[in-house]
C-alpha positions in Angstrom: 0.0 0.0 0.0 1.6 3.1 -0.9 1.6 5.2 2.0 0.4 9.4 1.9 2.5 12.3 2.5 1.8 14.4 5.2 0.9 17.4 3.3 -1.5 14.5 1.3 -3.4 14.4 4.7 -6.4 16.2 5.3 -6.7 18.6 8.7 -9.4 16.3 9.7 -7.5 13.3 9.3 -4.9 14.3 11.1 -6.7 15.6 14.1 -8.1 12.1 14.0 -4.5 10.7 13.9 -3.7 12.8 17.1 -6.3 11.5 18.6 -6.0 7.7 18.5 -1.7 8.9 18.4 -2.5 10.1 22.2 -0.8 8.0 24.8 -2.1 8.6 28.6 0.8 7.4 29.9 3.5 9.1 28.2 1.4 12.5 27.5 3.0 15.8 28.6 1.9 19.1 30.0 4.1 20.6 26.7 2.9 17.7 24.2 -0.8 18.3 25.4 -0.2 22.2 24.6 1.4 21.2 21.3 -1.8 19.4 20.7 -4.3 21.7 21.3 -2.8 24.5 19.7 -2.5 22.5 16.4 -5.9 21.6 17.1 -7.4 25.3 17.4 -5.7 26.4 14.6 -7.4 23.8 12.1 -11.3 24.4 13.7 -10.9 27.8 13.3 -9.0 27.7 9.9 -11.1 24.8 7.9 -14.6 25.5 6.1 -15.9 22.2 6.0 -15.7 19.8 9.2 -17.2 16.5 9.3 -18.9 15.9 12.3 -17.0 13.0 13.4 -14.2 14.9 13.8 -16.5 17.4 16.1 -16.8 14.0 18.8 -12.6 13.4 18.1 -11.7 16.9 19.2 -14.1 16.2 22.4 -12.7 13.0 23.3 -9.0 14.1 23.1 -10.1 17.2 25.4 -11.5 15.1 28.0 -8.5 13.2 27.4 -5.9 15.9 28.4 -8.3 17.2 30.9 -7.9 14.0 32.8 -4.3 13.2 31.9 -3.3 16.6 33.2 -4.7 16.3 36.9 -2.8 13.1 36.9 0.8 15.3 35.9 -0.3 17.7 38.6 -0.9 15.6 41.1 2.6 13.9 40.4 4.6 17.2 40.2 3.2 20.4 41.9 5.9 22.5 39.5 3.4 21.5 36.5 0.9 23.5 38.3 1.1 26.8 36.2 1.0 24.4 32.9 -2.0 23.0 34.2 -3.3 26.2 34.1 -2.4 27.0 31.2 -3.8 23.8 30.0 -6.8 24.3 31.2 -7.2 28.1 29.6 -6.2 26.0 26.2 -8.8 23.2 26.7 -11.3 25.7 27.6 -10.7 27.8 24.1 -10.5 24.5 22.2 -14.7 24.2 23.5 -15.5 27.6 23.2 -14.3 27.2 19.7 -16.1 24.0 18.8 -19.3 25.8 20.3 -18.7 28.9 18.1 -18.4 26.3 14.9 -21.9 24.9 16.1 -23.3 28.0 16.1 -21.8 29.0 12.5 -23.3 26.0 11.4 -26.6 26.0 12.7 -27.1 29.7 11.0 -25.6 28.1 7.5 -28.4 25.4 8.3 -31.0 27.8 8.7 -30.1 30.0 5.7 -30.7 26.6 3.5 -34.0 25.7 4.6 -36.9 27.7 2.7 -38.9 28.9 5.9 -42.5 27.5 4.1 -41.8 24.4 3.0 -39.1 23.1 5.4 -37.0 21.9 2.2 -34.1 23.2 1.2 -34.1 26.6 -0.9 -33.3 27.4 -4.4 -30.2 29.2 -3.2 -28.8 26.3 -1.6 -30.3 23.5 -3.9 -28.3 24.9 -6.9 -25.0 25.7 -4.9 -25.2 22.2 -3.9 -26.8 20.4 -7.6 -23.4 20.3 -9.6 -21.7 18.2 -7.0 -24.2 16.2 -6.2 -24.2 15.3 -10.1 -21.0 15.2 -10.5 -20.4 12.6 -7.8 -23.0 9.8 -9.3 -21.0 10.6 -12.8 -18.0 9.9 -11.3 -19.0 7.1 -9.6 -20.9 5.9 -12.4 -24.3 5.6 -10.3 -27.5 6.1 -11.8 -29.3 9.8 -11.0 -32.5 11.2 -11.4 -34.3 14.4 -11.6 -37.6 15.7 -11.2 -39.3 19.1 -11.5 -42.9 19.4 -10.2 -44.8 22.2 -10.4 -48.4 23.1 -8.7 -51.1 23.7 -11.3 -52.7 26.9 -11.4 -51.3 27.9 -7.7 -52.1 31.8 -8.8 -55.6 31.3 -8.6 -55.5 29.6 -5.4 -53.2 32.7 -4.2 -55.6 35.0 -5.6 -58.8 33.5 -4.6 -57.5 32.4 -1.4 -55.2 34.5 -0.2 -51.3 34.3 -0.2 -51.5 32.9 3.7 -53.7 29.7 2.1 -51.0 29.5 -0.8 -48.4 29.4 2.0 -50.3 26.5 3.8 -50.5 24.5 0.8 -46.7 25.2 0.1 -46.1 23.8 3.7 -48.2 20.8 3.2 -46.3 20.3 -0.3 -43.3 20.1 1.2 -44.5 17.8 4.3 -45.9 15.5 1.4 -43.4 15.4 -0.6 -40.8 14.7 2.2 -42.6 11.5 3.5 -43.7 10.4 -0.1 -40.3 10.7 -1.7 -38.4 10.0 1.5 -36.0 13.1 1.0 -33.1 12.2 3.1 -31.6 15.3 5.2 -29.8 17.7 3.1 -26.9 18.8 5.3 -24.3 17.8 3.3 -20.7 19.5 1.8 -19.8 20.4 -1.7 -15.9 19.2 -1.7 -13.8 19.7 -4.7 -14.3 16.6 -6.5 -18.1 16.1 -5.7 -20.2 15.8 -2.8 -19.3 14.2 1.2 -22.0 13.9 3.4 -21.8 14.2 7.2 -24.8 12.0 7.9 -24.9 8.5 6.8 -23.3 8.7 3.7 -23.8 10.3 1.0 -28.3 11.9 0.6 -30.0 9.5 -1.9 -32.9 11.8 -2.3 -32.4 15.8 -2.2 -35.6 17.6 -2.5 -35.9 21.4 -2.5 -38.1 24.5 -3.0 -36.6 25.9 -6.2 -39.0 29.1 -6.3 -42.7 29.7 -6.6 -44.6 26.8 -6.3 -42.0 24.7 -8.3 -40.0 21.7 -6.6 -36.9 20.0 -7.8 -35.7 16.7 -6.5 -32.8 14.8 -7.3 -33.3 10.7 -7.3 -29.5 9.4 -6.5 -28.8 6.2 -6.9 -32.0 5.3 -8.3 -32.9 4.1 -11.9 -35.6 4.8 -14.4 -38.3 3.0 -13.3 -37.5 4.0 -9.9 -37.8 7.6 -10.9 -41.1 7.0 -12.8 -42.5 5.2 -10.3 -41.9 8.0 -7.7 -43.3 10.8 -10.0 -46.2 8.9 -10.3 -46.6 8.4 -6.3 -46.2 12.1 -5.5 -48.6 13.0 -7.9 -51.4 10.7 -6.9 -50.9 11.3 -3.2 -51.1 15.4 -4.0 -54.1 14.4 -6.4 -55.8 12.5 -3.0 -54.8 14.6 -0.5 -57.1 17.7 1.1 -54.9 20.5 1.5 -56.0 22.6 5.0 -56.4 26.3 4.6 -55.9 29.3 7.4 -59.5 29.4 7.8 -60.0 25.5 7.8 -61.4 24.9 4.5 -59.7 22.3 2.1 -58.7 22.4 -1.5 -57.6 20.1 -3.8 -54.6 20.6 -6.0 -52.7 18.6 -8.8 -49.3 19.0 -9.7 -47.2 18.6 -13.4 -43.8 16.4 -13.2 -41.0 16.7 -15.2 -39.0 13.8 -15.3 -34.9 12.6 -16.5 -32.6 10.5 -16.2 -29.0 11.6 -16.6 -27.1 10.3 -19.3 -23.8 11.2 -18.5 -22.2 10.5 -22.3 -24.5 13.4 -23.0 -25.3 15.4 -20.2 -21.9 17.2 -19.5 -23.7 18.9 -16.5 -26.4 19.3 -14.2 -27.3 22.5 -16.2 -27.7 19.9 -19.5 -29.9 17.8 -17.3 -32.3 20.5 -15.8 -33.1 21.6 -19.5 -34.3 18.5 -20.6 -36.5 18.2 -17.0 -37.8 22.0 -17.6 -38.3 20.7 -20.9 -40.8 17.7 -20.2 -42.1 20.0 -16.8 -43.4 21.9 -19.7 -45.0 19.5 -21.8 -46.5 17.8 -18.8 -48.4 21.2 -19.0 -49.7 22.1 -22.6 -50.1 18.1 -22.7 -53.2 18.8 -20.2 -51.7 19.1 -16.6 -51.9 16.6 -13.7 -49.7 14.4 -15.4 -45.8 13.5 -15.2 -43.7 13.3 -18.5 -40.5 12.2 -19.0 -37.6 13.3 -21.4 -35.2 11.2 -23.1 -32.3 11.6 -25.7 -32.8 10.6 -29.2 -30.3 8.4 -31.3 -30.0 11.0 -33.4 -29.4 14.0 -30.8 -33.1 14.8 -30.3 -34.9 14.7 -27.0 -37.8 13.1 -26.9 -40.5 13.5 -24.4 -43.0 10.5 -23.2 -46.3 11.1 -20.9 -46.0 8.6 -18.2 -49.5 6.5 -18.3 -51.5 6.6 -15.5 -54.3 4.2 -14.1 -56.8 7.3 -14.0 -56.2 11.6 -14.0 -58.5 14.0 -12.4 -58.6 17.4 -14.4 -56.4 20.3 -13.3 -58.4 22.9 -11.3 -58.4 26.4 -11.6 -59.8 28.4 -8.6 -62.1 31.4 -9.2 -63.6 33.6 -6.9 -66.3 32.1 -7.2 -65.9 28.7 -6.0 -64.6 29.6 -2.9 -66.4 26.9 -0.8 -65.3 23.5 -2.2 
């Protein structure tokens, strides 16, 4: 096995290596400071920090803590390093609690406040490396667009606080029906990391208006068919609860795509062709999922996905206020 370099190592690897590197018996007031120094520098220093590392950098305080009351209690002259020690361990906290902080706000600023899913913002920042790691792991990917039919007229015959409600309940539907896995992950240079569980297989988001984009990973065709066609029956079934307590039906238009990574150089390539069939699940009469395709001869080709049975696309009026 050919072995790394140190500058090869990442910051996080090598906190890790301090860690299990730590001998009780052997540790010193000055290798303990050496430590935690090196270890200060690299929380406060390093964007992206997986949150194993967060219980590493506990473990080896509460291992110094304890080894250094053991030093003190064998030589009173290691009392002022003790101190100092202490001062270093205490930093060492106060910094991991500032990083918990930092990324509790960066978790906040991804999450659409209405729909609890994660916001266009932060859905396209993260899009490219999440399609770049199932190309270059050659893993089959996904991608939907869904759109809620005529969602002005609900706004205008409603109100905006009922289209809000039924954005809400969108997003609760959609994250039980698709299973959208939790989207705090990291971007990294050559794709995607994940700090929970591995790597999200479903990423669903609130990519503006009433329009949702999720990304299937890992999941082929079929799959993806089959989960367009779930979401939009269960939003075709499912009474929506206003403010005011009356309930609305809605219907929703899927676009759907596989990536084909020989032609789709990018995640840009593959939302066109979504936006693309998004659209002609639209004109082709609403309520309905389509999927897109590439052609042998370049073209892209779209397909309505059949359905057992379709209720008609509703526009609200005035009018019909009481359903």
């Amino acid at each position: 096995m050919v072995k790394r370099s140190h500058l090869e190592i990442t910051p996080w690897e090598r906190i890790q290596q301090m860690t299990e590197a730590v001998d009780v018996q052997e540790l010193t007031a000055e290798k303990a400071m050496g430590i935690m120094q090196e270890v200060g520098k690299i929380i406060l220093r390093e964007p992206e920090m997986p949150q194993s590392m967060k219980a590493a950098i506990e473990l080896l305080c509460a291992v110094i803590r304890f080894q250094t009351k053991i030093i003190v209690g064998q030589d009173s002259k290691d009392k002022e390093a003790n101190v100092r020690l202490e001062t270093m361990a205490n930093r060492l906290q106060e910094a991991l609690a500032m990083r918990r902080e930092l990324e509790m706000e960066i978790e906040e600023s991804m999450v659409d406040p209405v729909s609890k899913l994660m916001n266009q913002q932060a859905f396209r920042r993260y899009a490219d490396g999440f399609f770049n790691y199932h190309k270059e792991n050659a893993k089959p990917l996904n991608f939907l667009l869904v759109d809620i039919d005529f969602f002005k007229s609900i706004n205008d015959t409603f109100g905006h606080d009922a289209g809000d409600a039924v954005l809400k309940q969108m997003g609760e539907l959609m994250a039980t029906t698709l299973r959208i896995s939790d989207f705090t992950f990291q971007t990294t240079r050559n794709g995607i990391s994940a700090e929970k569980g591995g790597v999200p297989k479903t990423v669903g988001a609130r990519d503006g208006g009433e329009e949702f984009a999720v990304m299937l990973g890992e999941t082929n065709l079929d799959g993806a068919k089959k989960a367009a066609e779930r979401l939009r029956t269960e939003v075709e079934k499912t009474d929506f609860i206003l403010p005011d307590g009356k309930t609305i039906n809605i219907t929703i238009c899927v676009g759907v795509a596989e990536a084909d990574f020989s032609k789709d150089e990018n995640f840009g390539a593959l939302r066109k062709r979504t936006d693309l069939a998004l659209y002609e699940s639209k004109t082709g009469g609403r309520n309905l999922s389509t999927l897109s395709s590439h052609g042998e001869s370049g073209e892209i080709n779209f397909e309505p996905i059949k359905a057992d049975s379709r209720k008609t696309a509703r526009r609200y009026e005035k009018s019909s206020e009481t359903i």
